[in-house]
ZAGUKOL-415491 format. One record per atom (N, C-alpha, C): residue number from 1; residue in three letters; atom name; x, z, y. Coordinates in Angstrom, 3 decimals, always signed. Example, Ala and Ser with C-alpha at 12.3 -4.5 7.8 and 13.67 -1.06 7.14 Angstrom:
% residues 2
lodo=1; drenro=ala; palum=N; px=+13.190; pz=+7.800; py=-5.690
lodo=1; drenro=ala; palum=CA; px=+12.300; pz=+7.800; py=-4.500
lodo=1; drenro=ala; palum=C; px=+13.200; pz=+7.800; py=-3.300
lodo=2; drenro=ser; palum=N; px=+12.850; pz=+7.080; py=-2.250
lodo=2; drenro=ser; palum=CA; px=+13.670; pz=+7.140; py=-1.060
lodo=2; drenro=ser; palum=C; px=+12.900; pz=+7.870; py=+0.030
***
This chain:
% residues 67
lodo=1; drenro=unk; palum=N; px=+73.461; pz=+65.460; py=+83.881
lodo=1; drenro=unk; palum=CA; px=+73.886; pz=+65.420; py=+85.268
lodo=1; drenro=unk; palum=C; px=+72.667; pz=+65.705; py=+86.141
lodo=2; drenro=unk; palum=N; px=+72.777; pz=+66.838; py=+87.099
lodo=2; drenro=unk; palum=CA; px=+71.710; pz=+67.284; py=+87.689
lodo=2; drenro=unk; palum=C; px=+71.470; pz=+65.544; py=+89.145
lodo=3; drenro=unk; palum=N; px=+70.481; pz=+65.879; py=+89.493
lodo=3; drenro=unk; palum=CA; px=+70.159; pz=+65.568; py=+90.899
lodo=3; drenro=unk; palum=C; px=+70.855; pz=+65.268; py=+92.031
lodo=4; drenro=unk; palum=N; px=+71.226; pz=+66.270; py=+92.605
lodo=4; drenro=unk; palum=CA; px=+72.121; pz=+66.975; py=+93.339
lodo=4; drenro=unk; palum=C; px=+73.835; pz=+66.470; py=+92.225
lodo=5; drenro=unk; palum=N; px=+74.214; pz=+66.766; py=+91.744
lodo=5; drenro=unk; palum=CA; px=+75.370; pz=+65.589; py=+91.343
lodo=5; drenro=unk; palum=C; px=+75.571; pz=+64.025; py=+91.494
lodo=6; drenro=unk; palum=N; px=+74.363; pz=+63.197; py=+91.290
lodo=6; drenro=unk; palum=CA; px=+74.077; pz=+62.115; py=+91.268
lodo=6; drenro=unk; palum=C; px=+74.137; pz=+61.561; py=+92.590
lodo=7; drenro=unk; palum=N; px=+73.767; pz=+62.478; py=+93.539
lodo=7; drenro=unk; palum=CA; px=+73.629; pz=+62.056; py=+95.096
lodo=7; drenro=unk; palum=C; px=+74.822; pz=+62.047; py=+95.358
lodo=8; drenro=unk; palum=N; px=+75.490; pz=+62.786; py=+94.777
lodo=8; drenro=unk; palum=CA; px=+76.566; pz=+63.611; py=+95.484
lodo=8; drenro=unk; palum=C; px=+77.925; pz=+62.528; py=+95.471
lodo=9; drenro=unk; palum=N; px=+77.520; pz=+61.341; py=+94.458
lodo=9; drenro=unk; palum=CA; px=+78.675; pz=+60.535; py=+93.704
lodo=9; drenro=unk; palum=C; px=+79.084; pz=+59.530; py=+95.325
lodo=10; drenro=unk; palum=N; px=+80.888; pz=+59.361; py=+94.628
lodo=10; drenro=unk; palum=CA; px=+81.082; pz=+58.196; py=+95.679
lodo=10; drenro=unk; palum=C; px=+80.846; pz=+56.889; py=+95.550
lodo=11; drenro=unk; palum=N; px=+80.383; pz=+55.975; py=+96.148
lodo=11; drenro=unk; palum=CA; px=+79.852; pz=+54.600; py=+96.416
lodo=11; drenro=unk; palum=C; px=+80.348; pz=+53.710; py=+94.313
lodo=12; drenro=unk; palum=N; px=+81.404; pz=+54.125; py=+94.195
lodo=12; drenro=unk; palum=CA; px=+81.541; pz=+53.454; py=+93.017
lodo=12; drenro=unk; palum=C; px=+82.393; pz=+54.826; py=+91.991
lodo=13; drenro=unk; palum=N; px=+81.704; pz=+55.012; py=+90.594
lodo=13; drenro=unk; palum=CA; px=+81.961; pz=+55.736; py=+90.002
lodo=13; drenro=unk; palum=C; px=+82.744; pz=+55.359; py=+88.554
lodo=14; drenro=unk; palum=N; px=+83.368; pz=+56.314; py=+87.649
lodo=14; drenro=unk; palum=CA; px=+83.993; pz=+55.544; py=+86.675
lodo=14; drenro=unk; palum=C; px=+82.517; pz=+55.708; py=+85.520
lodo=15; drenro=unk; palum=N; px=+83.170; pz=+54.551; py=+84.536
lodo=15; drenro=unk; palum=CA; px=+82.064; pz=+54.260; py=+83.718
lodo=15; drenro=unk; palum=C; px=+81.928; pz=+55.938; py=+82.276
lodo=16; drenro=unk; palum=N; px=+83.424; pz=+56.724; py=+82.808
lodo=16; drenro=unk; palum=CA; px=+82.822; pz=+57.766; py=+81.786
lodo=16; drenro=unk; palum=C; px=+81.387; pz=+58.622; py=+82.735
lodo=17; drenro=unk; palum=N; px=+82.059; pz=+58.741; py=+84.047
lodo=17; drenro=unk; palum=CA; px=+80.544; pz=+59.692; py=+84.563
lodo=17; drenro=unk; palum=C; px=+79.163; pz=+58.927; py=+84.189
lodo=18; drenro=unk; palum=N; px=+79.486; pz=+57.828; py=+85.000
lodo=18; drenro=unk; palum=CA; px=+77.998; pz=+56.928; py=+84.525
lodo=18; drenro=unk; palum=C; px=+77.258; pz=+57.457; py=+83.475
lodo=19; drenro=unk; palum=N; px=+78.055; pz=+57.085; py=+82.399
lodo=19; drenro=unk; palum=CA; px=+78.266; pz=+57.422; py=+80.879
lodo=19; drenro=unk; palum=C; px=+77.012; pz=+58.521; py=+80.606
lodo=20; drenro=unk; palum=N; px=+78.006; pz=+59.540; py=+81.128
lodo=20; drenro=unk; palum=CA; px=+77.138; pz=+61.143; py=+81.121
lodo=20; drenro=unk; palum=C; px=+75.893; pz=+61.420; py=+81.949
lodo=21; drenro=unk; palum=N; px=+76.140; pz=+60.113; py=+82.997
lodo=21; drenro=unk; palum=CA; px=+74.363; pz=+60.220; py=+83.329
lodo=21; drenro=unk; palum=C; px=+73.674; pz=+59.596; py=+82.760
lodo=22; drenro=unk; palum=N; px=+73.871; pz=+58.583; py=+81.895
lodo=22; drenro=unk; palum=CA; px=+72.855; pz=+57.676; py=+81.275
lodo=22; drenro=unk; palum=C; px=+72.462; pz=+58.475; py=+79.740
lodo=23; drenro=unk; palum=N; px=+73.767; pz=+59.317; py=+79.242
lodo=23; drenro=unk; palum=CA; px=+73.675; pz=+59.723; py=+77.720
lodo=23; drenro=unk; palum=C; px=+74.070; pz=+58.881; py=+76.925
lodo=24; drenro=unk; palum=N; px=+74.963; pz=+58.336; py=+77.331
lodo=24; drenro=unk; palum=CA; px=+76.093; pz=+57.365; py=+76.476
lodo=24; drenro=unk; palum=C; px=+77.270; pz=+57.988; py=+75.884
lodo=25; drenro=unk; palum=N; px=+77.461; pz=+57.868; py=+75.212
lodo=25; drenro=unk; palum=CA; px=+78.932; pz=+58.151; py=+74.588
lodo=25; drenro=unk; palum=C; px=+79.916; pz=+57.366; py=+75.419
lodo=26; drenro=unk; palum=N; px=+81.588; pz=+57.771; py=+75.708
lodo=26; drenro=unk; palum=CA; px=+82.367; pz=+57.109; py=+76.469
lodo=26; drenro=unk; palum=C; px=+82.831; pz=+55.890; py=+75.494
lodo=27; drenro=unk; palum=N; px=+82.678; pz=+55.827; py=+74.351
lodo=27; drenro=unk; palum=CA; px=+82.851; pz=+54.646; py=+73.222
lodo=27; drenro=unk; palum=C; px=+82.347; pz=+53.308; py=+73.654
lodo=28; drenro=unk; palum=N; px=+81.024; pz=+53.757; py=+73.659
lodo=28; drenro=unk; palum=CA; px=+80.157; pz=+52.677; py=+73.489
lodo=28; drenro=unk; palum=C; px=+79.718; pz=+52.042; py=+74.956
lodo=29; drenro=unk; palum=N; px=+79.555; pz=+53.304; py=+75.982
lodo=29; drenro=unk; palum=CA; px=+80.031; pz=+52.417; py=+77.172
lodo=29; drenro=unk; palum=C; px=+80.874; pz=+51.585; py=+77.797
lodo=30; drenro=unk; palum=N; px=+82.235; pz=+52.091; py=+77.155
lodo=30; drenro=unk; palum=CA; px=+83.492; pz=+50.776; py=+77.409
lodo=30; drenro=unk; palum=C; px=+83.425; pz=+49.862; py=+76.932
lodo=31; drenro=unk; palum=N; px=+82.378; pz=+49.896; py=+75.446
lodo=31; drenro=unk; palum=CA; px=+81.648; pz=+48.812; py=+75.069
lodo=31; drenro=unk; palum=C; px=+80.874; pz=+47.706; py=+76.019
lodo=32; drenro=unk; palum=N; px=+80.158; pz=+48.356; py=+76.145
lodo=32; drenro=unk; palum=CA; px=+79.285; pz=+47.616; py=+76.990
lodo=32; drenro=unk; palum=C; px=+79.440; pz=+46.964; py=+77.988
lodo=33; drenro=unk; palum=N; px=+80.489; pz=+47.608; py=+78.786
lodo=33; drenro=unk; palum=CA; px=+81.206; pz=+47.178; py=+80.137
lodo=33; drenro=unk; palum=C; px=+81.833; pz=+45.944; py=+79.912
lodo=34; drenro=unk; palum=N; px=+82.668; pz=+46.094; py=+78.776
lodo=34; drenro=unk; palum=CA; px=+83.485; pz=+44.914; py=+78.312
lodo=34; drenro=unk; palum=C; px=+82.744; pz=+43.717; py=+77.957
lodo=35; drenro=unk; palum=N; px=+81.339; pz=+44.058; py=+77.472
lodo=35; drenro=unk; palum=CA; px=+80.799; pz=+42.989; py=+77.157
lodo=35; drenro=unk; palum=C; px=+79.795; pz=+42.412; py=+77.967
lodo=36; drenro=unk; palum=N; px=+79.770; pz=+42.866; py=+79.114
lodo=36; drenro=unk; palum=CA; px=+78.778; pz=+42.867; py=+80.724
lodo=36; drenro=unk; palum=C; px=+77.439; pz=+43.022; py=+80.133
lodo=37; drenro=unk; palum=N; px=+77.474; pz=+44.380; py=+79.479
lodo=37; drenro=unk; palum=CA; px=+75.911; pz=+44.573; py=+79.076
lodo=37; drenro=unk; palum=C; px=+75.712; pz=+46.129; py=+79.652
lodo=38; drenro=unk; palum=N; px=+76.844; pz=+46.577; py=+80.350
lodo=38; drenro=unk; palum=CA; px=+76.584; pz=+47.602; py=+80.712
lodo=38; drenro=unk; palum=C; px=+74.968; pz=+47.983; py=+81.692
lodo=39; drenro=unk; palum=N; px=+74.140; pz=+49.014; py=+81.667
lodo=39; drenro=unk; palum=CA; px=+72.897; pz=+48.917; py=+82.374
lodo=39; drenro=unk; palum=C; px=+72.816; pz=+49.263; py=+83.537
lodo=40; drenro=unk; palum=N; px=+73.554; pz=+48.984; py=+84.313
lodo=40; drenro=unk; palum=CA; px=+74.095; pz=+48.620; py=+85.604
lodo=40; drenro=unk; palum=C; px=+75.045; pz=+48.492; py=+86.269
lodo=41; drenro=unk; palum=N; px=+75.126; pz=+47.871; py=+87.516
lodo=41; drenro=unk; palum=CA; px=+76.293; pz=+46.925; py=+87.671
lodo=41; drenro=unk; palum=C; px=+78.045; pz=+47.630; py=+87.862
lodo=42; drenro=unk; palum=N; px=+78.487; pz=+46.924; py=+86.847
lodo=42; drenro=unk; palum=CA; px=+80.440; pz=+47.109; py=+86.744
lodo=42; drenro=unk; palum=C; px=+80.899; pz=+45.896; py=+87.604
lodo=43; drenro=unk; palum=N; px=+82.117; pz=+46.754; py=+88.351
lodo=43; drenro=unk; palum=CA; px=+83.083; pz=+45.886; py=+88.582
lodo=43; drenro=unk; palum=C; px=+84.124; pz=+46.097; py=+87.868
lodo=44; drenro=unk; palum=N; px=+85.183; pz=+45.221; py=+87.558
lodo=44; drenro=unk; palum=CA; px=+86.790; pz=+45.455; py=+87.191
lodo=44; drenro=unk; palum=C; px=+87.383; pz=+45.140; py=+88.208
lodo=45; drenro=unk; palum=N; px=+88.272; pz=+46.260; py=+88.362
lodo=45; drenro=unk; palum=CA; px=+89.427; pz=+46.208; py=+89.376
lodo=45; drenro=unk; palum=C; px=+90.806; pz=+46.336; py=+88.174
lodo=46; drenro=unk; palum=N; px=+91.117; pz=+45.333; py=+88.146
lodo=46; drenro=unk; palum=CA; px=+92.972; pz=+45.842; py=+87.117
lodo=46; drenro=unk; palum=C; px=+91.939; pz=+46.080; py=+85.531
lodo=47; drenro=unk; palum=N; px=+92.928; pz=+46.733; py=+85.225
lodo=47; drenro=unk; palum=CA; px=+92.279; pz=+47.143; py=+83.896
lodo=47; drenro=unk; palum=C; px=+91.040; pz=+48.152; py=+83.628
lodo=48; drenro=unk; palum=N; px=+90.532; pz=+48.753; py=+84.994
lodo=48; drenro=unk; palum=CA; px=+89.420; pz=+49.529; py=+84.897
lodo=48; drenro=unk; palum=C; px=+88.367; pz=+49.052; py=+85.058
lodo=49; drenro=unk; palum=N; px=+87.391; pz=+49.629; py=+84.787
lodo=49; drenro=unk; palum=CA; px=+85.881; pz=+49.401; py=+85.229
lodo=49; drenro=unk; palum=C; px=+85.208; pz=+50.331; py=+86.082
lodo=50; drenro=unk; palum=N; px=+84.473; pz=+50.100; py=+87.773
lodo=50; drenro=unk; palum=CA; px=+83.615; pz=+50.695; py=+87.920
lodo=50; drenro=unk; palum=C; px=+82.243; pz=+50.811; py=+88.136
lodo=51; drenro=unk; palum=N; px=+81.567; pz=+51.767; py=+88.404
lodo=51; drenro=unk; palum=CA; px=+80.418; pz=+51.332; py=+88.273
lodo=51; drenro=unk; palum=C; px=+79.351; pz=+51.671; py=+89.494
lodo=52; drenro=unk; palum=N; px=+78.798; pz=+50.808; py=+90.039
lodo=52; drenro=unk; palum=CA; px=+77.930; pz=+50.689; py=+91.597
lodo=52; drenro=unk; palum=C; px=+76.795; pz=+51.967; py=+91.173
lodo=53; drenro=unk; palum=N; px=+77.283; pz=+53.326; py=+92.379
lodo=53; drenro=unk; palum=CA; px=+76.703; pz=+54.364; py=+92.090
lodo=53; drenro=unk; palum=C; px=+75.032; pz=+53.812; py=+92.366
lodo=54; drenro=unk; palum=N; px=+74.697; pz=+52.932; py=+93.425
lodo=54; drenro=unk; palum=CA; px=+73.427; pz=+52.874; py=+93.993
lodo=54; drenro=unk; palum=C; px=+72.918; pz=+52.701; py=+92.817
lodo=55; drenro=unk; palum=N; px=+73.608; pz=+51.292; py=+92.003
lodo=55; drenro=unk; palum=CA; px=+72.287; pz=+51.067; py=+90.769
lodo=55; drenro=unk; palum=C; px=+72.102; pz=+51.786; py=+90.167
lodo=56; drenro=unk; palum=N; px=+73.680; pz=+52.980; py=+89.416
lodo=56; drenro=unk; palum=CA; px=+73.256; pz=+53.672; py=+88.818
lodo=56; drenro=unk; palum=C; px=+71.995; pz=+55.037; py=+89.103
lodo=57; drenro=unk; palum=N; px=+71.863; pz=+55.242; py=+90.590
lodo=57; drenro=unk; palum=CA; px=+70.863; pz=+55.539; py=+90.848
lodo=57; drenro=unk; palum=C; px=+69.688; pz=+55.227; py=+90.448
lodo=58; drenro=unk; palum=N; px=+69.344; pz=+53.977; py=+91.107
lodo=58; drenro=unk; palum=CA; px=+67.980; pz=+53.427; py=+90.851
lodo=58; drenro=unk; palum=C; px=+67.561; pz=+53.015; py=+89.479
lodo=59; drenro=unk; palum=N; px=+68.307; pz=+52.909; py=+87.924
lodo=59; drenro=unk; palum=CA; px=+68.367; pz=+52.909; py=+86.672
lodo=59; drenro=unk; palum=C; px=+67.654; pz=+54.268; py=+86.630
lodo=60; drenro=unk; palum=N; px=+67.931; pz=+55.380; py=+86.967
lodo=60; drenro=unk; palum=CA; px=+67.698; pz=+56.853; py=+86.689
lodo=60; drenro=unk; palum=C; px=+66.640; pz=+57.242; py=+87.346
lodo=61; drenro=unk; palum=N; px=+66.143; pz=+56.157; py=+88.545
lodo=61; drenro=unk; palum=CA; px=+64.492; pz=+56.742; py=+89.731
lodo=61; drenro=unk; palum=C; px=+63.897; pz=+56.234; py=+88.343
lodo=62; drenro=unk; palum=N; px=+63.959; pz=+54.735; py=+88.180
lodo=62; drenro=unk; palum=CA; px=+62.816; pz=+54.191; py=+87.509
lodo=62; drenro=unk; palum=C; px=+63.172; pz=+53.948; py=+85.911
lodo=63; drenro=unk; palum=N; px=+63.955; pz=+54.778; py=+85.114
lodo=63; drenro=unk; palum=CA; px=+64.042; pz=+55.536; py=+83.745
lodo=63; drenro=unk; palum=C; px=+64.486; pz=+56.966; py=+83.859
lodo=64; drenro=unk; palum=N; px=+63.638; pz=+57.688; py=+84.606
lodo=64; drenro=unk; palum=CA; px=+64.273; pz=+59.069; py=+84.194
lodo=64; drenro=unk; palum=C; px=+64.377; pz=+60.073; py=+82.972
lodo=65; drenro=unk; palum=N; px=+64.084; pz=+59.373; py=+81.844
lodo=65; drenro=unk; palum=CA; px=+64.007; pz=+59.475; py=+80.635
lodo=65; drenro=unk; palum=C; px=+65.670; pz=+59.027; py=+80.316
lodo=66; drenro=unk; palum=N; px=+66.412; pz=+58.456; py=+80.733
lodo=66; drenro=unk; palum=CA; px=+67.767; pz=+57.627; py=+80.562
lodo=66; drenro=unk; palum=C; px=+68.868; pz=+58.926; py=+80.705
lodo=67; drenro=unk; palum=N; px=+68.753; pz=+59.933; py=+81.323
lodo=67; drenro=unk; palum=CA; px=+69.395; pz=+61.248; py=+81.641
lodo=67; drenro=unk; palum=C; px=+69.469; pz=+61.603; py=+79.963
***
């Protein structure tokens, strides 16, 4: 996920994009979510999960190796 995509996200994203910015598989992230180990912050709304674009930002300033 470029730069310019990442900015581009709305305030809360689903945990497959996240996913593809961190280099997660969509498996193992629903994993994670479920088990509140996801690496930055999820909410559940209903049966989904989303995920707070800001952190996922700031996960990616200060690991940009995590892409």
């Amino acid at each position: 996920m470029s730069r310019e995509e990442l900015l581009a996200l709305p305030t809360t994203t689903t945990v497959e994009v996240a996913a593809r910015a961190l280099g997660l598989g969509r498996t193992r992230a629903y994993q994670l979510a479920k088990l509140g180990r996801f690496p930055c912050k999820t909410i559940r709304i209903g049966a989904s999960y989303r995920v707070i674009t800001a952190d996922l930002q700031r996960l990616l300033e200060h690991h940009p190796t995590a892409r």
